[in-house]
N, C-alpha and C positions, 0 to 999 in steps of 0.2 A: 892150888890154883884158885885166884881169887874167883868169886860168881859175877857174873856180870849183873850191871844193877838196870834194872827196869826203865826202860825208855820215860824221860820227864811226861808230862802231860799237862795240858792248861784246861782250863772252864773258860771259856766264850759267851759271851752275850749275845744271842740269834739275832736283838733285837737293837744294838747299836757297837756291836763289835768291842764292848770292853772285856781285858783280860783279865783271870786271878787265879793264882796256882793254886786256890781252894774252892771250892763249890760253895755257893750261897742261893739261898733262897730268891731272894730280893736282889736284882743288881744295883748296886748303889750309883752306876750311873744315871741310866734311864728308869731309875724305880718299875721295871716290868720284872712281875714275880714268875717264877720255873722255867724260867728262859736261859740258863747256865749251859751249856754242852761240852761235854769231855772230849777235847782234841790233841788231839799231837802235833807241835810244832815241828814245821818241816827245815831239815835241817839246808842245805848248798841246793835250792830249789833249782827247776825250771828259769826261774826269773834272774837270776845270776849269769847262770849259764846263756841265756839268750842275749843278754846285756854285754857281757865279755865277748861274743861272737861277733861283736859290729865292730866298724871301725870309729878309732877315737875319734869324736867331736871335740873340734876347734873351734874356737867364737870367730864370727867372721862380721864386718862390718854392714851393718842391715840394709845400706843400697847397695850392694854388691851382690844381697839374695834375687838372684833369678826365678821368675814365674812362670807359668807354663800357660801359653795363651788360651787354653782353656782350663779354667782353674775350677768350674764348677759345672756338676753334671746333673740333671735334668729329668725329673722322673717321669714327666711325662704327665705329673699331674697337679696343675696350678696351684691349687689349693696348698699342698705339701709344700711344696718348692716355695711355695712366702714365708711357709712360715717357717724354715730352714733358713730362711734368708735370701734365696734365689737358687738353689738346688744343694747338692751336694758337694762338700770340699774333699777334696784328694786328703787322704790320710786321717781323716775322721773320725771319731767315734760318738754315736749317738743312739742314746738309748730313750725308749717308750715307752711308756708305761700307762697301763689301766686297766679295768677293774676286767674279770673274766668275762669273755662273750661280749665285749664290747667292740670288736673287729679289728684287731691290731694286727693280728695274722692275715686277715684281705686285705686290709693298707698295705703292708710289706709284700704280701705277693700282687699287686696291682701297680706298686711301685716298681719290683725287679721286672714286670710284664713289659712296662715302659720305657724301662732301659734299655732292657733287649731286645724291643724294638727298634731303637738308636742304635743298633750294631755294638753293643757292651754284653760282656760275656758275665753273668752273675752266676751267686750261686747261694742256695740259701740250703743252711742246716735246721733240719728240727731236730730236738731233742724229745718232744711230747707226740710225731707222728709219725706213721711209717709213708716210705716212699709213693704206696696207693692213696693211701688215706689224701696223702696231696694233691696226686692227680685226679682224684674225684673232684676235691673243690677246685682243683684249678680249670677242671672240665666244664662247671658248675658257674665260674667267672667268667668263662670264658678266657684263662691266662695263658694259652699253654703257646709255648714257644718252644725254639730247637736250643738258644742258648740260654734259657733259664733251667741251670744244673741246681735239682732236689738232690736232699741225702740225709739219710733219717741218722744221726751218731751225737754221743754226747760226748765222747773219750776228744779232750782239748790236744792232745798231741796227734792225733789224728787229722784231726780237723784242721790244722795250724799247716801236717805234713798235703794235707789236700789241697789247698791254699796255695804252697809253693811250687805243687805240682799244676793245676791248671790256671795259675793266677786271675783270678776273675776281679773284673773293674769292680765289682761291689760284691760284699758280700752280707748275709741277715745269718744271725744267730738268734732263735725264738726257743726255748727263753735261757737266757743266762741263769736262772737259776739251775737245768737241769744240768750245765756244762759239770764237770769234773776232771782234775789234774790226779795222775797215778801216784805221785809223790807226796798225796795230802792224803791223810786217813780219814778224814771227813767223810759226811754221806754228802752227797750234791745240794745244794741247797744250803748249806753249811754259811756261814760267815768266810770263812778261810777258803772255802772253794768257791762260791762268787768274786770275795776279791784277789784270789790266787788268776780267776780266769779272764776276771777284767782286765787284772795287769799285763796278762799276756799276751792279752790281742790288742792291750794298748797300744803295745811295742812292737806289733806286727802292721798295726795299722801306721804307724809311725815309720815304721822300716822301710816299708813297701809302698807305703801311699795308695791303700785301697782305704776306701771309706766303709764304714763295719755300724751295720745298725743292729743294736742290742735291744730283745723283746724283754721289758722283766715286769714281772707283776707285782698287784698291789696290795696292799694290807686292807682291812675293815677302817682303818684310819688316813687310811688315802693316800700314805706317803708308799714310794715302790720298797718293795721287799725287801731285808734286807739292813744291813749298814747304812747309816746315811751317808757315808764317805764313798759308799757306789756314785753318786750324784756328782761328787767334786770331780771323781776322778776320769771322766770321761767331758769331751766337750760341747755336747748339745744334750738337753734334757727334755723331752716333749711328752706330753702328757691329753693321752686321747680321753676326756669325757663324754658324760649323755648320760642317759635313763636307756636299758635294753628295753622298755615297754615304750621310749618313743623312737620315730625315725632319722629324729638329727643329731649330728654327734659331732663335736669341736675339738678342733687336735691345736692346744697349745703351749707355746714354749715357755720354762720355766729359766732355764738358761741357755743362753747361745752365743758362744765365743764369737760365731764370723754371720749375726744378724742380730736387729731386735727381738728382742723378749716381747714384744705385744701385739705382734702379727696373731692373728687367728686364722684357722680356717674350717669351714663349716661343711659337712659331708651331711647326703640323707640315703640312708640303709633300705637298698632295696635286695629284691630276690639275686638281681643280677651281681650284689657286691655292692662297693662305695659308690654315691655317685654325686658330685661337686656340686656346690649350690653355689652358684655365680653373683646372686642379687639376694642375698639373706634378710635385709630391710623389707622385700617384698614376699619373703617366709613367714616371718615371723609377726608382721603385721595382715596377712592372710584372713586370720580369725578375730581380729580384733573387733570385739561389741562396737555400736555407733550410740552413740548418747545414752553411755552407761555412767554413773559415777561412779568416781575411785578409780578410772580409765585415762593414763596421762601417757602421750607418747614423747622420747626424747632419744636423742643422739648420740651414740657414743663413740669415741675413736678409738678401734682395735688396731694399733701398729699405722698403719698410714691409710687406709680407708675408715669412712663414716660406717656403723650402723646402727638402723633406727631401729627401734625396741620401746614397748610396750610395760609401763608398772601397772602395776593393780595393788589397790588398796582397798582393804573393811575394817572400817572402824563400828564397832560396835561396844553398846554396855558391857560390864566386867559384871560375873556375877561372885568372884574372888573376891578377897580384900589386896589382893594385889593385880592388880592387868599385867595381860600378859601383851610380850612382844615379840612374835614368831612373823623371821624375817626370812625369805630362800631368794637367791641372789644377791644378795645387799650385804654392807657392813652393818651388821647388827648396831655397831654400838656407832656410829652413824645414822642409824634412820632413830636413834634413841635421843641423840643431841639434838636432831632437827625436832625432832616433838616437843621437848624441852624449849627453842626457841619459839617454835610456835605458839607455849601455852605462856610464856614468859611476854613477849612481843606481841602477838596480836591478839592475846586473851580467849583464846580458845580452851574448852575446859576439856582436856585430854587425859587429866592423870585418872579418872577413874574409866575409863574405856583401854578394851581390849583394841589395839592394831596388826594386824596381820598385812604382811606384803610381799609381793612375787615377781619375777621379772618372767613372762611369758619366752617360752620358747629352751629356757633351760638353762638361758644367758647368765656367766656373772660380770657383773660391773663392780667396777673398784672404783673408780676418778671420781674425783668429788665433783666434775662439771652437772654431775645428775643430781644433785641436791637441789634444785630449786623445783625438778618435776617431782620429786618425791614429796616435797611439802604442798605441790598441788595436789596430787594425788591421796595425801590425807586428807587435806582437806577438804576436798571436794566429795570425798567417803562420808566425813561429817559432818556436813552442812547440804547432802545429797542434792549437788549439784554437780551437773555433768560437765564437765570442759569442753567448751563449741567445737565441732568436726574441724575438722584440717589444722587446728592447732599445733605446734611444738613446741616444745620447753627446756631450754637449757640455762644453768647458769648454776656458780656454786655460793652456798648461802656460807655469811661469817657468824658466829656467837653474838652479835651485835643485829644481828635481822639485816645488814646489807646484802647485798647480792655483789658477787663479783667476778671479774673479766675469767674468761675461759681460752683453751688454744683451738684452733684449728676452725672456730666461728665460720669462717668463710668454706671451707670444706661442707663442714654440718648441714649450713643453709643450704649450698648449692644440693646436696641429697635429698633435702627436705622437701625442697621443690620439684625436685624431678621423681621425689613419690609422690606429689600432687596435695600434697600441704601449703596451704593458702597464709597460714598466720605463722609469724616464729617469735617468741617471747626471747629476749636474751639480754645481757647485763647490758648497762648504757655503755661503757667503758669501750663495749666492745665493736660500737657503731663503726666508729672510725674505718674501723678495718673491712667492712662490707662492701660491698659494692653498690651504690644506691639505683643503677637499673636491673635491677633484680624483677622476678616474677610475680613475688607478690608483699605481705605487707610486714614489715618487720618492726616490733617495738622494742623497746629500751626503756628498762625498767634499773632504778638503783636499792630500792631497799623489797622485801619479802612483802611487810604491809601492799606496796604499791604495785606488785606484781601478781597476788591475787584477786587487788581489785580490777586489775586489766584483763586476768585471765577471764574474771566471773561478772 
């Protein structure tokens, strides 16, 4: 009688899911070294078996697809629900992610609180606490409700069988990495059992049309835990940041099948839980110094609202033989080209000065419309002069020292003015589109030269 031969086994990569029937040091995908793990590929999985259990799909012609008059459900907290899109879509999957103790866990249970206050029956697993542990903090929030159903379990067939047993409009799994499938030898956490467990409440969430918000945490390099194909394979991607030593924290989307990607929304961390900040231009400009230099305010469009936000810049002597350029919120190599024009263009002697620059509040900006307050803002670091009160400054600088047209102008000013900003710098281009009885006094500048002799 022949021996039976040893079940195959593979090496996984923890850190981008590549395979190799040999163990290596170095993965030669993602170059991350001791990152290999000895797994067993699973043979007529769960995910087969679930798939052959539905009925065949037929292609059907797409105005033929019926909607359900209400298609999207509401958590009850403004903030969330923009930057989903406008709430939550039936059949969902959207996963979270950010760094530990940054409150991802009182979002989801302040969201399912909200629901269940709407007469929706939720139900949220932890994987990381017991049943108490929960209702202390949800004591603590203030969440507790009759139909927000806790359940401390991480066994995925369980969890899937609970699901069909009280089918609840929403459900949170926090965190997908603890989930595990009996069929995979994997430990939790695994590569093979994160995407063994994604796929299967993809398909549940797809089957049944509950929408399924997935907790998963983050690396030291920022990206969530895991594969990066976690990310493709689900349809919302949101991403809570902040500093735990400050109290504001911004939850946004990376991608989002059924909304914009640029919606923001800004929470502040108090004892009682999240709590929405409604007018974050009037946050973040709070503390702002008055006839400081290096102090420029500008404007920015998060998704379809303005906010106003605050750079700081110091330029100072370099005592290196090279300056340095340490930038937090900005495109580094962005605030590098704009010095470059500066020293090029209006003769300003910067290459041997140290720059350092910061967006107040914790904000990052990407849109290049804030390039013309950042070359105020250096310069006004050095040439120590301060940009007159109630000023703003929008407009995005070209390689050539122009200044040019930006979107949403009219938006911007109208903000600008209703936080009690009296001057608005902005590209000439962009006049047209204003509305000339406006509040107060708006100039139209074409090139950088001509726009910081107007600012100073």
């Amino acid at each position: 009688m022949a021996a039976k031969k040893p079940p195959k086994t593979v090496f996984t990569c923890q850190s981008c899911g590549y395979q190799t029937p040999r163990w290596m040091g170095k993965c030669p995908e993602c170059q991350q070294w001791d990152s290999m793990t000895e797994e067993r590929p699973a043979g007529k999985g769960p995910i087969t078996a679930l798939s052959g259990s539905q009925v065949v799909a037929r292609p059907v012609p797409i105005d033929a697809v019926t909607l359900d008059a209400e298609t999207r459900r509401l958590t009850g907290i403004a903030e969330f629900d923009r930057v989903l899109g406008g709430g939550l879509v039936g059949g969902s999957l959207v996963l979270i992610g950010g760094d530990p103790g940054i409150g991802k866990s009182t979002l989801m249970l302040q969201a399912l609180y909200g629901l269940a206050c709407s007469d929706a029956r939720v139900l949220y697993v932890s994987g990381e606490e017991s049943v108490r542990q929960i209702r202390l903090r949800s004591q603590r929030l203030e969440t507790v409700a009759p139909d927000l159903l806790v359940v401390s379990e991480i066994d995925l067939d369980r969890i899937i069988q609970m699901v069909e047993e009280h089918r609840p409009d929403v459900l949170v799994v926090d965190s997908i990495q603890t989930m595990f499938s009996p069929e995979l030898t994997s430990a939790p956490g695994s590569v093979s059992q994160v995407r063994e467990s994604t796929v299967r409440l993809m398909l549940l969430a797809k089957r049944t049309g509950t929408p399924i918000l997935l907790v998963g945490h983050v690396t030291k390099e920022g990206a969530i835990a895991g594969p990066r194909l976690l990310e493709h394979m689900v349809d919302t991607v949101l991403y809570f940041e902040g500093d735990r030593n400050h109290v504001f924290r911004v939850l946004r989307a990376v991608k989002n099948r059924f909304g914009s990607t640029n919606e923001i929304g800004v929470f502040e961390m108090r004892e009682s839980g999240l709590a929405e900040v409604g007018n974050p231009s009037a946050v973040f400009l709070s503390e702002r110094p008055t006839e400081s230099p290096g102090s420029v305010v500008t404007a920015s469009m998060e998704g379809t609202r303005p906010i106003l936000v605050e750079l700081q810049a110091l330029v100072s002597g370099s005592s290196y033989g090279t300056p340095r350029r340490t930038i937090l919120g900005l495109d580094a190599n962005r605030v590098a080209l704009l010095v470059a024009v500066m020293e090029k263009k209006l003769g300003l002697h910067l290459i041997g000065q140290d720059v350092f620059m910061n967006v107040a509040g914790g904000v990052r900006l990407d849109e290049p419309a804030v390039d013309l307050a950042v070359a105020a803002a250096v310069a006004s670091s050095f040439t120590d002069k301060a940009v007159p009160e109630g000023t703003l400054i929008v407009g995005e600088v070209g390689l050539t020292g122009e200044v040019r047209a930006v979107g949403h102008v009219d938006i911007r000013a109208s903000e600008a003015f209703k936080m009690g900003f009296q001057r608005i710098v902005v590209p000439r281009s962009n006049l047209r589109r204003l509305d000339k009885r406006t509040r107060g006094e708006i100039i139209g500048v074409r090139s950088l030269e001509e726009a910081l002799e107007t600012i100073f």
